[in-house]
N, C-alpha and C positions, 0 to 999 in steps of 0.2 A: 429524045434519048434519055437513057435513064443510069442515074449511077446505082450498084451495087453493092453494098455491104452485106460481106460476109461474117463477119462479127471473129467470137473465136471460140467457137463450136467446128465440129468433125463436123459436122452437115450445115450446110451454107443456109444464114437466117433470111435471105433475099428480099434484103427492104429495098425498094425502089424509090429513088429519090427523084423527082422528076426535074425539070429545068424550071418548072413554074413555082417547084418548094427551094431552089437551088437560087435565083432570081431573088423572090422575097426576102431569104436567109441575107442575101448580103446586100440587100437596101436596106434592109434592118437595123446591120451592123454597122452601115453608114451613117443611121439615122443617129447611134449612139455613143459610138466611141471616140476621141480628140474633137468635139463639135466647135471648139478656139478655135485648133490649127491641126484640120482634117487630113489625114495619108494623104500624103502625094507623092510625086515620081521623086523625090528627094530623100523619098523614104527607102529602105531596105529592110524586105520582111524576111524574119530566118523563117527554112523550107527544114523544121527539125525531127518532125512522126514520121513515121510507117503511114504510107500511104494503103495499107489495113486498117489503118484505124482514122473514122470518120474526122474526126479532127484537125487532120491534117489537110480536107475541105478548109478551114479557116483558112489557114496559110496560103494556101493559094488563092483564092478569091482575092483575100484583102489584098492580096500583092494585084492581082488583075484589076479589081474594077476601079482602083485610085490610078491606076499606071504605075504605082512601085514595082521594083526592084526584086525578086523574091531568089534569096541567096541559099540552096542544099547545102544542108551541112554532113559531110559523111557519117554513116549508120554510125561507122566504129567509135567515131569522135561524140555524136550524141549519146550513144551508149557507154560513157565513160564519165559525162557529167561533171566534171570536174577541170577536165582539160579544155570543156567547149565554152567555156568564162575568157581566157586570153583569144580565142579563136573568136567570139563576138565581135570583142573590139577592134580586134582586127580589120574585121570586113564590114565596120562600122555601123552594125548591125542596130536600127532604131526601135523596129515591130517584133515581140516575142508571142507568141504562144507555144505554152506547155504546160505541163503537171508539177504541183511543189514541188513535190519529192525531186524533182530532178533540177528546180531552181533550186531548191533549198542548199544543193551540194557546190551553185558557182560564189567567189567573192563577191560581193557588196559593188568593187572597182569593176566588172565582169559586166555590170549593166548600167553603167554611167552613161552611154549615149543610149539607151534605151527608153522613149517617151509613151510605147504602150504596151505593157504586158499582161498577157490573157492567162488568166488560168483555170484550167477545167480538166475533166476525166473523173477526179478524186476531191475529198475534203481538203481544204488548205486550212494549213493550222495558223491560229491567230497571231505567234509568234512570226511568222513569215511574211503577213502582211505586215504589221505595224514596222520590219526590218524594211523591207521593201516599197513600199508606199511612200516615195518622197514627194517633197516639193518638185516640181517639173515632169512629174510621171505619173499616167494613171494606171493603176491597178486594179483590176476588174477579177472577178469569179462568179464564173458562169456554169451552166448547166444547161442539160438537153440528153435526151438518149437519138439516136439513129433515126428511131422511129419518128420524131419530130424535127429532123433536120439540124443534126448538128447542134445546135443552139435554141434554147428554147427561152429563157429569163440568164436575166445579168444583173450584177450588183457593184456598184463602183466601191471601194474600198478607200481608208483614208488610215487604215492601220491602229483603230478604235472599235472599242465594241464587238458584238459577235458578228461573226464572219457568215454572210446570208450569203445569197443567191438568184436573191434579190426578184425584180420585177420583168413582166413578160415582155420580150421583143414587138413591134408594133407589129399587129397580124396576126400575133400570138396571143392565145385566150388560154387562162390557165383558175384551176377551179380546186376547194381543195373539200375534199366528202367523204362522210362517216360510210362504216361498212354496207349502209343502204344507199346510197348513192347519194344523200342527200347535201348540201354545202354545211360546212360546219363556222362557227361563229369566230370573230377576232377573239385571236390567244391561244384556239383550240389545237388538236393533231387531231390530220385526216390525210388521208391518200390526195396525191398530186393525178389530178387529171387533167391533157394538155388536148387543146382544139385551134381549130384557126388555120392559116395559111400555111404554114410549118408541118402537116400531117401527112407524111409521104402513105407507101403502101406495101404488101407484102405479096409477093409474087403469088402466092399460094392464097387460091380463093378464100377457103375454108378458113386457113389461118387469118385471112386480112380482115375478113368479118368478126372473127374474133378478135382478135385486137383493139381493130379500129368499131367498136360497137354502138350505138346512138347510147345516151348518155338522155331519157324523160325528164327525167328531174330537173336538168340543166337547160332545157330545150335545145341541144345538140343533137344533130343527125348522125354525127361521127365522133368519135373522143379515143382519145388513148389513155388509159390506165396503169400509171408508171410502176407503180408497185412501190413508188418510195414515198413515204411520212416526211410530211414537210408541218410545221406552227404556220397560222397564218397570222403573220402580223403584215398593217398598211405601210412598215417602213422595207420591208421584203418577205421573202419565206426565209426560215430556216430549215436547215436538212435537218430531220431526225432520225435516219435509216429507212431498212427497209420491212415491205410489208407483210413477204415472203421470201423464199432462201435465194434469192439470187444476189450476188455481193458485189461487192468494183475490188479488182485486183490487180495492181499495177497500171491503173486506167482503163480498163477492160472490165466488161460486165460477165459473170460466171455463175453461170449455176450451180447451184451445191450438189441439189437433185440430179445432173448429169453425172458429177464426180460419184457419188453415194453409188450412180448403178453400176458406173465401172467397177470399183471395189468390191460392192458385194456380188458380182462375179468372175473375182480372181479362185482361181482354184484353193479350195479346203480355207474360204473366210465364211464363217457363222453370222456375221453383223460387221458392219461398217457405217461410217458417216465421215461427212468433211468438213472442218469450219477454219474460219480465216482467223490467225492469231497473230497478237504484236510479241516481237523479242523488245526483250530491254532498251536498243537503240532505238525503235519504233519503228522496224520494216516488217510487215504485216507480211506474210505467207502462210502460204497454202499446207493445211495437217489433213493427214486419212487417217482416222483409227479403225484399228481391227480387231476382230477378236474372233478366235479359231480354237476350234478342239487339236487339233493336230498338234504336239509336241513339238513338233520338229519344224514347226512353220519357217518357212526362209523370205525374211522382208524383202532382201535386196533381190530377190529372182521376183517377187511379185510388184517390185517397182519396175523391173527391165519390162515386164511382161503389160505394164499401165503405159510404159513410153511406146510401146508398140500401139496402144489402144486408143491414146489421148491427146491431144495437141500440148507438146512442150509447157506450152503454162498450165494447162490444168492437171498434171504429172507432180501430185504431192509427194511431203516428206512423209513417212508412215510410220509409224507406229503400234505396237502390239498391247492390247491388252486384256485383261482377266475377261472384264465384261464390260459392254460400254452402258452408259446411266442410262436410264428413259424416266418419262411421264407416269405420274397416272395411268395418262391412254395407254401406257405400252409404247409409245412411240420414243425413239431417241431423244434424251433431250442435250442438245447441240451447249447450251450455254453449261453445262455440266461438265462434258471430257473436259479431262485434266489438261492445265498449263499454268507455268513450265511443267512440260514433262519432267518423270521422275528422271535427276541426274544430268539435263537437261542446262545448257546456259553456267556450269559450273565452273568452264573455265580450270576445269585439275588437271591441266598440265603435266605435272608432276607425275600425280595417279596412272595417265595416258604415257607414261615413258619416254617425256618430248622435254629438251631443256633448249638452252637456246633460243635464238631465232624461232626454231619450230617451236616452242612454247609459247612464245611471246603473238605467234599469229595464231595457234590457237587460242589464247584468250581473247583476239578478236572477233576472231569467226564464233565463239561460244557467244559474248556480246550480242552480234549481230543477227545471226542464224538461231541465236536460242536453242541452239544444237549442243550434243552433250560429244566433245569430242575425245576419239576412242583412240585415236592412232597418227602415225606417218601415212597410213594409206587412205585414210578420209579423204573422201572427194568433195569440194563444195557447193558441187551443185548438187550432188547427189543428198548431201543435207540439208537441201532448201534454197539452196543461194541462185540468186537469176540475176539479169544485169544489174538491178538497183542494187541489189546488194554488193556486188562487185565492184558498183564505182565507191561504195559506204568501204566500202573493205579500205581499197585502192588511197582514200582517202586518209584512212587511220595511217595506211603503211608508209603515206608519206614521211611522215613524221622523222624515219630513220631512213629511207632511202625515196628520196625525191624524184629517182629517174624513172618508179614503176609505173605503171600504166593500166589499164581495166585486160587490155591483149595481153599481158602479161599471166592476167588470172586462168584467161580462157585455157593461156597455150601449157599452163602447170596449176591443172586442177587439184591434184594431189598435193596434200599439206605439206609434206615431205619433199615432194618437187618445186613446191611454192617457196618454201626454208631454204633449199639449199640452193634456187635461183637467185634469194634475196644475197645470200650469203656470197655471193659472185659479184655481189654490185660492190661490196665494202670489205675486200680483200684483207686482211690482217697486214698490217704493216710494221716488219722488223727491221731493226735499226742494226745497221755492220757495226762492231765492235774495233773504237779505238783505242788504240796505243799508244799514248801519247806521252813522249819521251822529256825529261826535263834537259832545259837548255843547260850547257856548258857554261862553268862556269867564265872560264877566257869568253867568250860570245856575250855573258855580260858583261864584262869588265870592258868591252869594247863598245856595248851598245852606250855606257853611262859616259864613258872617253867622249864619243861623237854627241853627246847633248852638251859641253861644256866649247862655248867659243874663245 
């Protein structure tokens, strides 16, 4: 039997993972992770992905083939990031797998009994290991796409140095070659090609042949061709991006080329393109730009009109403008559109007619979203925001009201409804006016009477 991912495309990527690539993957991961004092039933592994997203394969397994414990943690409570730190400890949670971005947001105290934490989907920044990376815990970032099960190389981390991705799982052959396919020398950059036990398949002939291609130069019958730029050094790889438009977004792999064809067929858009940009806080999102001869272009109809078209995360924020740059060739060129957008991230409050409360979370949302906010009616997601950015938000607003929550965001999208929910939490407190009368003078002349014996 075969597992399925569908990745997160509208039309399902149907990698087939067999039980025989499903098998290997987690003696593998037996062969490498706590080799002291290996998972066992004493252990309890958090159950915290979408079981959409391949990953959350780890979690299970590790929990099955040691006999651990494997503890779900609710969507709402993952998706909050902030409040699933007291909730670990809780349920004395020892085995993590997850994505920085979402450690990045628990306290330090959140993962004290925690002795093996995995991290993969995304880049982990080097500040976050050298935080995390103690004495009594190992700290691991790994990599792998679907197409190789999960996991393909790992890199044990010590909170020093750049942050690799280290070396191939046993069974795993990984090769790294110039645009001829050829292997390139220690130090170089060349395309990561993954072979070995770990190469599942794709339901679709046509496709799987393509994907999965013999690899002459390598003496490989089969190979896969990740698209992402790795250095080859003998103490790991390092990531260097990728080799073509497909990006990682939220831990999720995305094609730009699928977003670019939505866009440029919304009605009366001339040219379009998408690329993934950091706001100021560093939560990377999803930008369209557009450019249209029509006067009267209406962004926000031709975002309702991309959420009808698009799956939820690849429903960018959009943007209008005069002409977008290209090449030479004539082609787009993507490291050109502008950012921050013009007005963008300004946090003018004031200028936006918002004081208070509602100002002070607009200059958040402007932070975070690298959104130029316009009003009380700005929606947050409709400006970019998804749950990472929600639990980033959730986190600032602590500061002034500690009882809000990530469900808090969802259920008052609206800035305006966000302000004056906040403003419910910390009701203004006025003081009754006293009157306070001076005593008599007989009532003192009695109090001073009664201290004399």
């Amino acid at each position: 039997m075969d597992h399925l991912h569908l990745g997160i495309h509208r039309d399902p990527k149907g990698v087939a993972v067999s039980h025989r690539n499903a098998a290997a993957f987690v003696d593998a991961e037996a062969r490498m992770f706590l080799q002291q004092a290996p998972i066992g039933p004493g252990d309890r592994v958090l159950a915290g992905l979408s079981v959409a997203f391949d990953a959350s394969c780890e979690e299970m397994w590790l929990a099955w083939r040691h006999g651990a414990t494997l503890v779900p943690a609710p969507r709402a409570l993952v998706r909050s990031g902030m409040d699933l730190g007291p909730w670990l400890v809780s349920r004395d949670v020892s085995v993590v797998s997850t994505v920085p971005t979402l450690a990045a947001l628990w306290p330090a105290e959140a993962l004290e009994a925690v002795r093996l934490l995995i991290f993969g989907g995304e880049a982990c920044p080097p500040e976050l290991a050298e935080r995390l990376a103690v004495d009594g815990r190992e700290v691991w970032n790994t990599y792998g796409p679907t197409e190789a099960t999960v996991v393909a190389c790992g890199a044990l981390m010590d909170g020093t140095g750049p942050v690799r991705i280290g070396l191939p799982l046993d069974g795993w052959d990984l090769a790294v070659v110039d645009g001829e396919g050829n292997p390139v020398a220690v130090g170089e950059v060349g395309e990561l090609v993954i072979g070995g036990v770990g190469l599942a398949r794709y339901l679709d002939a046509a496709k799987d042949a393509e994907k999965y291609a013999p690899m002459p130069s390598l003496g490989w019958d089969r190979a896969y061709r990740s698209g992402d730029l790795v250095r080859l050094e003998l103490e790991g790889l390092l990531f260097q991006g990728r080799a073509d438009d497909q990006v990682k977004l939220g831990g999720r792999r995305i094609e730009l080329g699928e977003v670019d064809n939505a866009l440029q067929n919304l009605p009366g858009v001339s040219g379009a393109a998408a690329a993934v940009r950091k706001t100021a806080a560093g939560n990377s999102i999803l930008v369209g730009y557009l450019a249209s001869t029509d006067p009267d272009f209406d962004v926000a109809a031709a975002r309702e009109l991309l959420a009808e078209r698009l799956p939820a995360a690849l429903v960018p924020r959009l943007t209008l403008l005069d002409e977008l740059p290209t090449r030479t060739s004539g082609k787009v060129d993507r490291a050109a559109l502008p950012w921050p957008l013009p007005g963008a991230g300004t946090g003018d409050a004031a200028g936006a007619g918002l004081e208070g409360t509602a100002a002070w979370v607009a200059e958040l949302w402007a932070s975070i979203l690298g959104a130029q906010i316009t009003g009380p009616d700005d929606d947050f997601f409709a400006s970019g925001g998804g749950s990472l950015a929600a639990a980033q938000v959730v986190t600032a607003l602590r500061e002034r009201f500690p009882e809000v929550t990530v469900a808090h965001v969802y259920d008052h999208p609206r800035l305006g409804s966000l302000a004056g929910f906040l403003d419910e939490f910390a009701p203004s407190v006025t003081a009754e006016p006293r009157n306070v009368e001076p005593t008599p003078r007989s009532t003192q002349l009695a109090q001073i009477l009664l201290t004399i014996p």
